[in-house]
C-alpha positions as a Markdown table, in Angstrom:
| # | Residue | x | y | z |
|---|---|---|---|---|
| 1 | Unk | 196.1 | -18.4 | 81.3 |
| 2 | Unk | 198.6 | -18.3 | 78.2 |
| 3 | Unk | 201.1 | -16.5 | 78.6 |
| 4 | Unk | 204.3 | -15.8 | 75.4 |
| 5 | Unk | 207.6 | -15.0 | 75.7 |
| 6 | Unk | 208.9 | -11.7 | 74.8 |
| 7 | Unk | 211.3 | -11.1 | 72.6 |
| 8 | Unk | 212.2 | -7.2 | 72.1 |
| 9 | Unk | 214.3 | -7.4 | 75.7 |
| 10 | Unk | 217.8 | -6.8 | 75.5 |
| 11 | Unk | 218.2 | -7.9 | 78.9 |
| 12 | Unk | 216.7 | -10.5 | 81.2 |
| 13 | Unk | 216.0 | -14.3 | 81.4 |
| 14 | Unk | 215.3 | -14.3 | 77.5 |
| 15 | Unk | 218.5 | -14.4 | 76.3 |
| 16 | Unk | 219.6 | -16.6 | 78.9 |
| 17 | Unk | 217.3 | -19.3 | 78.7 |
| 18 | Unk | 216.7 | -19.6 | 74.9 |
| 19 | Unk | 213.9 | -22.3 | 75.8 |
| 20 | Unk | 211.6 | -19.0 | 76.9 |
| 21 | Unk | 212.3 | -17.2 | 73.5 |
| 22 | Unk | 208.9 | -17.0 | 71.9 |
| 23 | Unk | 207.4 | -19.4 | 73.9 |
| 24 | Unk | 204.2 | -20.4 | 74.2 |
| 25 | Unk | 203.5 | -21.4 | 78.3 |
| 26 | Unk | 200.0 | -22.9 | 79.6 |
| 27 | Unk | 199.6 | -21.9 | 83.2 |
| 28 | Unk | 198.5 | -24.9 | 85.1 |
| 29 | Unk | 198.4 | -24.0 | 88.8 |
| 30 | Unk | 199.0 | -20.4 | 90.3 |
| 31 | Unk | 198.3 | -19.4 | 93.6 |
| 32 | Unk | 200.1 | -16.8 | 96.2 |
| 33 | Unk | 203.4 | -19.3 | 96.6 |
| 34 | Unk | 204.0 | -20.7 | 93.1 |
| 35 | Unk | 202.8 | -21.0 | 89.6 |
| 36 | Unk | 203.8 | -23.5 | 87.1 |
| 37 | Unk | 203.4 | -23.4 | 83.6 |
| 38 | Unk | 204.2 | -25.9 | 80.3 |
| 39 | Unk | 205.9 | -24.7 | 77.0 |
| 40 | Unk | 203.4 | -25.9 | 74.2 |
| 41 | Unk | 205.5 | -25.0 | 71.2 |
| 42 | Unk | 208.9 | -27.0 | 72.1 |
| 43 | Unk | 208.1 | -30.6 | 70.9 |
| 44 | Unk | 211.3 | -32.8 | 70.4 |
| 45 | Unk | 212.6 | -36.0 | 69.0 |
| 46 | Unk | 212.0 | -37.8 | 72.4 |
| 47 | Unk | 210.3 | -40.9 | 72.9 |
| 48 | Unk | 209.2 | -42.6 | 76.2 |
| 49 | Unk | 208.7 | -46.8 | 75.0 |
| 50 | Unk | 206.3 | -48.7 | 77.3 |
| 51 | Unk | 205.3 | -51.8 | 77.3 |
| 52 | Unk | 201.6 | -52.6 | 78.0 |
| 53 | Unk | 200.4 | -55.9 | 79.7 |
| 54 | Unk | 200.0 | -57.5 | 76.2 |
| 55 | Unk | 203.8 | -56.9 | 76.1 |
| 56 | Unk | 203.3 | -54.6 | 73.2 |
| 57 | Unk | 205.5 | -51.7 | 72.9 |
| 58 | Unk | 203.7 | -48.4 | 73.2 |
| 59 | Unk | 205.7 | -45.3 | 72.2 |
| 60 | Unk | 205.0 | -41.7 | 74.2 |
| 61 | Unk | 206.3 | -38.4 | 71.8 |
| 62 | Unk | 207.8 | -35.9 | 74.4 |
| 63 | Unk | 208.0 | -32.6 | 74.4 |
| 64 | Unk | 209.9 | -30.2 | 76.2 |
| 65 | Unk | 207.8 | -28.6 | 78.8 |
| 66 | Unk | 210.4 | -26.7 | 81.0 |
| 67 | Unk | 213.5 | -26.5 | 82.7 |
| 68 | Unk | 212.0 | -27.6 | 86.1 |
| 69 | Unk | 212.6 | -31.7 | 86.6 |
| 70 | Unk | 212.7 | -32.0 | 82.9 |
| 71 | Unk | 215.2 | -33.7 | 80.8 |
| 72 | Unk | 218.1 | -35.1 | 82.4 |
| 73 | Unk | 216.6 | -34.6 | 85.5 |
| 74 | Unk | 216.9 | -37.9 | 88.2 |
| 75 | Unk | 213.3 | -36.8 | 88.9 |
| 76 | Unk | 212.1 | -35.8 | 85.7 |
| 77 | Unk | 207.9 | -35.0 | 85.5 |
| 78 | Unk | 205.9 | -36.0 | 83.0 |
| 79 | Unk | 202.6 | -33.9 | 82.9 |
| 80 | Unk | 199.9 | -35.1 | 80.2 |
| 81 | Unk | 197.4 | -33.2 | 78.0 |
| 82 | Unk | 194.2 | -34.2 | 76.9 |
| 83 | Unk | 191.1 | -33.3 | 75.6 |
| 84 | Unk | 188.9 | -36.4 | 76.0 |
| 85 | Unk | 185.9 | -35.8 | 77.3 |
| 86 | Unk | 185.0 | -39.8 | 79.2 |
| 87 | Unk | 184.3 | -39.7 | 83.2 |
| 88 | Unk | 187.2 | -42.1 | 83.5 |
| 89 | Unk | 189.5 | -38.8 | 82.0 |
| 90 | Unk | 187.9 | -36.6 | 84.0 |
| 91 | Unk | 188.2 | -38.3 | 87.4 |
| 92 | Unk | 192.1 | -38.7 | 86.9 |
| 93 | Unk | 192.8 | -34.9 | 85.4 |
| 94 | Unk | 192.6 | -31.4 | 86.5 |
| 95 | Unk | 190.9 | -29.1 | 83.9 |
| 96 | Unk | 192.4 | -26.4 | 82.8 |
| 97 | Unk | 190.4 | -25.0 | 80.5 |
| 98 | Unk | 187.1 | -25.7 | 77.9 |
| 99 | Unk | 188.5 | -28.9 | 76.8 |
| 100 | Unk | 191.9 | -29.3 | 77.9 |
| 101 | Unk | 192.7 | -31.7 | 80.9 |
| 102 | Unk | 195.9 | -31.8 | 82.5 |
| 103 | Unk | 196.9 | -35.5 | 84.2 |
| 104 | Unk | 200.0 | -37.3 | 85.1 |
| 105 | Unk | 201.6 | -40.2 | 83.1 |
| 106 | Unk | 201.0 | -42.7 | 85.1 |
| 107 | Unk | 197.3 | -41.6 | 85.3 |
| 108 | Unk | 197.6 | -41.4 | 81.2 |
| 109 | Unk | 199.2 | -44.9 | 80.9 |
| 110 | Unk | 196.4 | -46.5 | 83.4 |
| 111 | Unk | 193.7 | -45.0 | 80.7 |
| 112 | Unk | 195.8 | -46.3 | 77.8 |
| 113 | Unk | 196.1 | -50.0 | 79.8 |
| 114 | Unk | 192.9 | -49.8 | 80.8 |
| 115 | Unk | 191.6 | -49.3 | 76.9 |
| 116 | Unk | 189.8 | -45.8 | 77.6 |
| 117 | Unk | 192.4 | -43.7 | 75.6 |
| 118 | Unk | 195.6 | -44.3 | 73.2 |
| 119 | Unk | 199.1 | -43.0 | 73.6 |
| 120 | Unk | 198.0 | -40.0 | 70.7 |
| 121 | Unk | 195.2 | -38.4 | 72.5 |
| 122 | Unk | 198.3 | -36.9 | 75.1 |
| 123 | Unk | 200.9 | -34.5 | 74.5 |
| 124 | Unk | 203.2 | -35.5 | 76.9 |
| 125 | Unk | 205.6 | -32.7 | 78.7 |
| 126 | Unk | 208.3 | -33.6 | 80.0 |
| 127 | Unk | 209.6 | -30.6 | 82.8 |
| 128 | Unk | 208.0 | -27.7 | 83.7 |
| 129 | Unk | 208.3 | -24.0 | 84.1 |
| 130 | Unk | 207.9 | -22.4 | 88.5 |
| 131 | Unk | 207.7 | -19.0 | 89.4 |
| 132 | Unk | 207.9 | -18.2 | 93.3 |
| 133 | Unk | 205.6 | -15.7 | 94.8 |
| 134 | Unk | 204.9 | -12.5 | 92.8 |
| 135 | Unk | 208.0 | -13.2 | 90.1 |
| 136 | Unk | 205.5 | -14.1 | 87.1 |
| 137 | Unk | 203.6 | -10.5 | 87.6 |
| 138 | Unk | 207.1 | -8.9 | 87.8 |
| 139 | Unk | 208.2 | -10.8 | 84.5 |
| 140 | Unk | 205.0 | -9.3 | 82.9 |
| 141 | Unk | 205.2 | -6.1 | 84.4 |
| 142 | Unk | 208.9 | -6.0 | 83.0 |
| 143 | Unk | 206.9 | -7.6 | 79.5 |
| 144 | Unk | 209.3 | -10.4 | 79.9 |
| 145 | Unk | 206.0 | -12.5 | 79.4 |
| 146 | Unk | 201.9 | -11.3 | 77.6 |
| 147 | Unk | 199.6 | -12.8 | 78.6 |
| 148 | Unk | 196.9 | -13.3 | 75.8 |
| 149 | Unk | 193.2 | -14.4 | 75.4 |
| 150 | Unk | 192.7 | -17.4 | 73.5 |
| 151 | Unk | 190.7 | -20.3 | 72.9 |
| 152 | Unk | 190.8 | -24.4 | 74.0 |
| 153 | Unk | 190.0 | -25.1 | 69.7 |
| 154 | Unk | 193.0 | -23.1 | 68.4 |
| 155 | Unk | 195.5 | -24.1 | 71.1 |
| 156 | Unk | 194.5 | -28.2 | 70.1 |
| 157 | Unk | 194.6 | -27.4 | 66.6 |
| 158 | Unk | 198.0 | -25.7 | 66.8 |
| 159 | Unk | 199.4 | -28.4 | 68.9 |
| 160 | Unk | 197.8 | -31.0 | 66.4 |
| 161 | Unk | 199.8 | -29.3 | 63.9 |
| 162 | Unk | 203.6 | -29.4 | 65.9 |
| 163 | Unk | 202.9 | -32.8 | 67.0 |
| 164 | Unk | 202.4 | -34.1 | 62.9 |
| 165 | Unk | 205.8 | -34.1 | 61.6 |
| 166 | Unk | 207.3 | -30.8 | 62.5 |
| 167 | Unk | 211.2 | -30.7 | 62.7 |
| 168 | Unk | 211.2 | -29.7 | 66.6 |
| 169 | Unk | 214.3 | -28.1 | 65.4 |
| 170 | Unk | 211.9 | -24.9 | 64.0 |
């Protein structure tokens, strides 16, 4: 599901936590103890540098995915978006919808040793966004969050668009 941040509140985790205000969250896993979710439109001026076994350096844009283990965190995680389509892909991600894969970096960085991807066909999260049991339906009871229909096509294509350029500052 996609879910956006509300903004008409005048109370509430919204004014709070400025990260949620007009956000644009991909729900990744939800069942009856806990839901997590990514921010899609918070990309930042973060890098992760890697070297490959070439001793190359590969560079890893991050983007701010949520509050949960993200930056500054001692055990910060690093979810990975895709939307390639090879078995190798496949096998190492979870799908979350037509076309988009969710994976973890070090599965993304065995693809991109291993030759079957490059470090641009991720968007690479770092942190994510919980909810315990039965707190996301209260937050969109309370239309602290909508949830909205979309498609895999526009999501890529908007993300395609934040990740050339943009000022993560906007």
């Amino acid at each position: 599901a996609v879910i956006l941040g509300g903004v008409e509140q005048s109370f509430g985790f919204g004014l709070r936590q400025q990260y949620f205000h007009k956000a644009v969250m991909l729900v990744l896993d939800h069942d009856e103890r806990f839901t997590r979710g990514i921010i899609l439109n918070r990309p930042s001026s973060k890098t992760v540098l890697d070297e490959n076994e070439n001793g190359d350096i590969v560079q890893w844009k991050l983007w701010f995915g949520g509050d949960v283990q993200g930056f500054g965190s001692p055990m910060m995680e690093v979810v990975c978006l895709h939307s390639l389509q090879t078995q190798e892909a496949m096998d190492l991600s979870v799908t979350v919808m037509k076309d988009i894969q969710w994976t973890s970096f070090d599965n993304a960085r065995t693809l991109v040793m291993d030759g079957k991807a490059r470090p641009s066909d991720f968007w690479v999260f770092a942190g994510y966004a919980g909810w315990g049991p039965d707190q996301l339906a209260g937050e969109l009871d309370r239309k602290s969050w909508y949830m909205v229909a979309t498609d895999s096509q526009t999501l890529l294509q908007e993300m395609a668009c934040q990740a050339k350029g943009q000022d993560p500052r906007n």
